[in-house]
Structure formats: C-alpha cells, structure tokens
C-alpha positions in Angstrom: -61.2 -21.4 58.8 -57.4 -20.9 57.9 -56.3 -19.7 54.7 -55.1 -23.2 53.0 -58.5 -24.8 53.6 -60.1 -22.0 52.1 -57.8 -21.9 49.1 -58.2 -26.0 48.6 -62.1 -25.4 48.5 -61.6 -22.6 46.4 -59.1 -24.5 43.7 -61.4 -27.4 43.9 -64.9 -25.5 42.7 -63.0 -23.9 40.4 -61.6 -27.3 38.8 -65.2 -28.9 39.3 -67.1 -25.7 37.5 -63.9 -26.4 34.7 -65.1 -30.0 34.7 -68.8 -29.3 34.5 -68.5 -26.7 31.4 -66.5 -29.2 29.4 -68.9 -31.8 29.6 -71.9 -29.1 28.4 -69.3 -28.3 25.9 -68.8 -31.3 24.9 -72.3 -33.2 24.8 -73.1 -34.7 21.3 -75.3 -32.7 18.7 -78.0 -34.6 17.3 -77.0 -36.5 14.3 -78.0 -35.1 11.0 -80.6 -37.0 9.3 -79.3 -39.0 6.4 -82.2 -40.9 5.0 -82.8 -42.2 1.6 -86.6 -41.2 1.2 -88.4 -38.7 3.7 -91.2 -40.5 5.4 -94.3 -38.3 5.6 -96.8 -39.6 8.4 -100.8 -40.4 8.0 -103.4 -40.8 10.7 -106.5 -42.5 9.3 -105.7 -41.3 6.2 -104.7 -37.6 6.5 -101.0 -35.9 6.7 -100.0 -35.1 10.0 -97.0 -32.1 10.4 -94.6 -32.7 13.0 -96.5 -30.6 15.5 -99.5 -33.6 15.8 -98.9 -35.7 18.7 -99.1 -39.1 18.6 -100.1 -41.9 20.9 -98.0 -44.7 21.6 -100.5 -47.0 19.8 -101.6 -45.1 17.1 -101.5 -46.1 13.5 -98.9 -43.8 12.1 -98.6 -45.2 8.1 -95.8 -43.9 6.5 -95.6 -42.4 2.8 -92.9 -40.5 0.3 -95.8 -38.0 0.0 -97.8 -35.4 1.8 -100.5 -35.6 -0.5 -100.5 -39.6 -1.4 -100.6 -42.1 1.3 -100.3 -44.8 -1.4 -96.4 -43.0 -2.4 -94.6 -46.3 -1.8 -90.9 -46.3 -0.1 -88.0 -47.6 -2.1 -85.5 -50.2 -1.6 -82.7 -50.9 -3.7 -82.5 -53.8 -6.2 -80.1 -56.6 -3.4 -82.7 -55.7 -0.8 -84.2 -59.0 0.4 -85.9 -57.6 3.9 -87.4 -54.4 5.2 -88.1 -53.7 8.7 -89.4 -50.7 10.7 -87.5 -49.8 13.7 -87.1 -47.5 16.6 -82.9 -46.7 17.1 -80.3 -44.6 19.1 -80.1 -41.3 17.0 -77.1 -42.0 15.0 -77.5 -45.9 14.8 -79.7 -46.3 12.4 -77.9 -48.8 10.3 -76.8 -50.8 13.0 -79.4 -53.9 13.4 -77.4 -55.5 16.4 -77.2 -52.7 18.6 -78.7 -49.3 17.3 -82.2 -51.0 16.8 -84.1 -50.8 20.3 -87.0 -52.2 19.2 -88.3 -53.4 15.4 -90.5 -55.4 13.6 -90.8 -56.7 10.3 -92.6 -55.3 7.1 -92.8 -56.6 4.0 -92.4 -55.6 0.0 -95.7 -55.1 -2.6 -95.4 -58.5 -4.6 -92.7 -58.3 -7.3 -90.9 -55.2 -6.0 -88.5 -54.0 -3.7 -91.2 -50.9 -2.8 -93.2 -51.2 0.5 -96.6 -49.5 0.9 -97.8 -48.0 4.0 -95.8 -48.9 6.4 -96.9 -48.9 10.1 -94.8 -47.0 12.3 -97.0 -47.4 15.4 -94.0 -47.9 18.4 -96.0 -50.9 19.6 -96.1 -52.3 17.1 -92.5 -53.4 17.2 -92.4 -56.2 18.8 -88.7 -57.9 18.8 -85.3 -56.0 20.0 -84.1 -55.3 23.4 -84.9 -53.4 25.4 -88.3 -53.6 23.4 -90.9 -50.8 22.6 -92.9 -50.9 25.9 -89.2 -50.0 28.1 -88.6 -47.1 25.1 -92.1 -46.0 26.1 -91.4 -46.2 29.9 -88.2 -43.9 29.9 -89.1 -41.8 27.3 -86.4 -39.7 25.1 -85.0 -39.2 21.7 -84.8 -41.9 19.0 -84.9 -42.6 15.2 -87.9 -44.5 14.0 -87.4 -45.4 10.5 -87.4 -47.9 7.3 -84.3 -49.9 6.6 -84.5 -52.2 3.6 -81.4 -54.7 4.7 -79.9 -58.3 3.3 -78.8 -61.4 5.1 -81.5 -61.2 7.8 -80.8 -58.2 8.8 -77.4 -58.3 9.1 -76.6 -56.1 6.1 -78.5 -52.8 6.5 -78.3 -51.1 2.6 -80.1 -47.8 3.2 -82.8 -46.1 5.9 -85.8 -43.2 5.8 -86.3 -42.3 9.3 -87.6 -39.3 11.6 -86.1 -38.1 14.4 -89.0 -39.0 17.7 -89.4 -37.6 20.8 -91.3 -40.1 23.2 -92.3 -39.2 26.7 -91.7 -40.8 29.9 -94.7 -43.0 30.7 -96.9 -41.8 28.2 -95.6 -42.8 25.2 -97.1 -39.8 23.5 -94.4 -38.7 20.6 -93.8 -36.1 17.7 -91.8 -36.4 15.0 -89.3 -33.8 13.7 -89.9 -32.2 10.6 -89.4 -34.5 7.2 -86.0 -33.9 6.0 -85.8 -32.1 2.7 -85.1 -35.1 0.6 -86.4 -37.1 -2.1 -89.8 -35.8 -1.0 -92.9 -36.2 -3.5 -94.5 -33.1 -3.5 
C-alpha cells in the first residue's frame, strides 16, 4: 500500500470514530417525569414496587396510594375526559402523536376523580401503532393518566410511569413512583 491510501484510511476512521462519539454524546436523556399525581400500581389488590414484573395482560389498577387502592386520581375542575395511555417518553401530553396506544376511562359520578384505573397495555385498544405492535418491538414508554378537554384534543395535566416492555413478551416494569403528591 502507498502512503496516501494509508493516510485516507487513516483520516477517514478517525473522522468516522469523531462521528460515532458525538452521536453517543449526543443521545437524548430520558425525560424527567413531570406528572400531576404519582400512580402507585396494584395486582389483585396488593402494591407492587417497581421491581414486580408485569404481564402484558395483567390487571395493573392504578392508585395515589401505596396503602389504599381506593386513593382516587385527580383531574382538574375543565376536565371533561380522562384516558389511559401508553406514549413516547416525553410526549405525554400530546394526544395526536405521543399517544401510541390508549383507551378511555371514565370519572366516579359527580367528580372529576377517577378510581382504579386499569393500566393493563392491552387493554388500550385505539391509537396507532396500537398496544399489540408496542408489545411486539418492545422498549421504553410512558403509560399514564391524562385528564384532557375537547375530545382529547386539549390534554390539561398527566400521572404516568416510565415502562419498560420487552420485545415479544410484553412482560414490563415500571420505574419507581416519582416523589410527588404521593399519599403515604
């Protein structure tokens, strides 16, 4: 080999090793969780810690409380829907796009409170590109509470917890509860 070829192949890793650590530099952190309430997750009626595994079809009912099941989730006053969702990290509030797959709940008669919600993934049955393709692929997502207006065109507030689903599967854990608004 002569010395210019060996020079071009050696300027060229260089710039693609540059290339490849910017990108690793540069990949997105995951969003910090902003919700309105901390969602605290049952299995037939006992508080699970984010190190319980969950199937893809289990009953996961969701709470304000570690000790009460029955600690309802809040929306405010203008709310006039609530749906439970599975979203991008980070897209939360964004119906249109951010929700992959959702479904939707409803409030205890005369309030804007909703009482054990349901956040079994197949359960959520509208939204592209649906539950059963989330469960498929596998990977991070948000599956929260978002109390909206307008059918669902207004999004006023979310509770969610961070997911991770696996490939096939569908098996998932939730990240820990986020220290807020939690009932003790």
């Amino acid at each position: 080999m002569n010395k210019k070829l060996l020079f071009a192949l050696g300027a060229a890793v260089v710039v693609i090793c540059g290339v490849l650590a910017t990108v690793l530099f540069l990949q997105p952190s995951q969003p910090k969780n902003d919700s309105a309430e901390a969602i605290s997750l049952f299995v037939t009626g006992a508080y699970k810690d984010s190190s319980f595994g969950f199937d893809w079809t289990t009953n996961a009912i969701g709470s304000t409380s570690k000790t009460d099941i029955e600690s309802r989730l809040n929306c405010p006053a203008e709310a006039t829907e609530v749906y439970v969702f599975l979203a991008t990290p980070g897209q939360e509030r964004d119906s249109d796009f951010g929700w992959l797959a959702y479904a939707q709940n409803s409030f205890v008669n005369g309030t804007k409170s909703v009482l054990t919600p349901n956040f079994k993934p197949s359960g959520l049955v509208n939204g592209a590109p649906g539950a059963s393709y989330l469960k498929r692929i596998g990977g991070d997502y948000s599956l929260g509470l978002a109390c909206t207006v307008g059918a669902k065109k207004n999004v006023l507030s979310v509770s969610y917890r961070s997911i991770k689903v696996e490939s096939q599967t569908g098996k998932w854990n939730a990240s820990p509860e986020p220290s807020i608004n939690q009932k003790n």
